[in-house]
C-alpha positions, 0 to 999 in steps of 0.5 A, a space after each residue: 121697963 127701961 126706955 132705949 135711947 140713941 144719942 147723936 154725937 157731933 162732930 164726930 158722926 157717932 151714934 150710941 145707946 143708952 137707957 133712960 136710967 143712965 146719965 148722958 156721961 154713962 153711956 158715952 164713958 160705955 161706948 165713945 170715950 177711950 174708943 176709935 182713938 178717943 182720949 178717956 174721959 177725965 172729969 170729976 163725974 158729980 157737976 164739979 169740974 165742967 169737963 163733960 159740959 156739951 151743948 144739947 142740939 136735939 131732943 130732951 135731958 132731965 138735968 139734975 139741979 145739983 151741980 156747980 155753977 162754976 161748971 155750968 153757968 145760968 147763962 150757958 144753961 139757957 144756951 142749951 149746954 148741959 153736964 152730962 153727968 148730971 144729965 138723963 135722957 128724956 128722949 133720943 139725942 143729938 149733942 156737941 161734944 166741944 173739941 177738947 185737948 187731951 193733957 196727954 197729947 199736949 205733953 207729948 208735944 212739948 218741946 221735952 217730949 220731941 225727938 223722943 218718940 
C-alpha cells in the first residue's frame, strides 16, 4: 500500500499531496509548480543543479545520498535543507521553499525588455 502524505509549503500557505513513492520534487512539479501564477520549475531533477534545494521545517525525508555536494553541502545538509528530487517523504511535511527569481521574469525587466510590454 502506497502512504498519502501532505506537504506544507512556506511561504506561500500551500498544502499538496503526494505518496511515499514519489520524491518531495514530484509531487510539487504535479501540483505547485506552473500553478497559481508559479514559474515552472527549471533544474536538473538528479541532485546536480541545487535548483530545488529547500529547507525541511517539519517532518522526515529519506534523502537519497547520491547527489552534488555542490548542490547540497555536508554543511547545509546539517541545517536541515534537503534536494527535493532526491528526497522521499517519511511522513507529512512542512518545507521552505527559498524566494527564487524566475529567469524569465528578470529578462522581462530588463532595460531591452521595457516599453515593450
Amino acid at each position: 500500500m502506497n502512504k498519502s502524505i501532505l506537504i506544507h509549503i512556506e511561504p506561500h500557505e500551500v498544502e499538496v499531496s503526494g505518496q511515499a513513492s514519489e520524491t518531495v520534487l514530484q509531487a510539487l512539479m504535479g501540483q505547485f509548480y506552473g500553478r497559481g501564477g508559479r514559474p515552472a520549475f527549471y533544474g536538473c531533477r538528479r541532485g546536480g543543479c541545487g535548483a530545488c534545494k529547500m529547507k525541511l521545517l517539519a517532518g522526515y525525508v529519506d534523502h537519497n545520498e547520491t547527489y552534488s555536494q555542490t548542490a547540497l553541502s555536508n554543511e547545509e545538509r546539517s541545517e536541515g535543507y534537503i534536494l527535493a528530487c532526491k528526497s522521499y517523504p517519511g511522513s507529512d511535511l512542512t518545507i521552505r521553499i527559498p524566494e527564487r527569481d524566475d529567469p524569465l521574469a528578470r529578462y522581462l525587466r530588463t532595460d531591452r525588455m521595457q516599453g515593450i510590454f
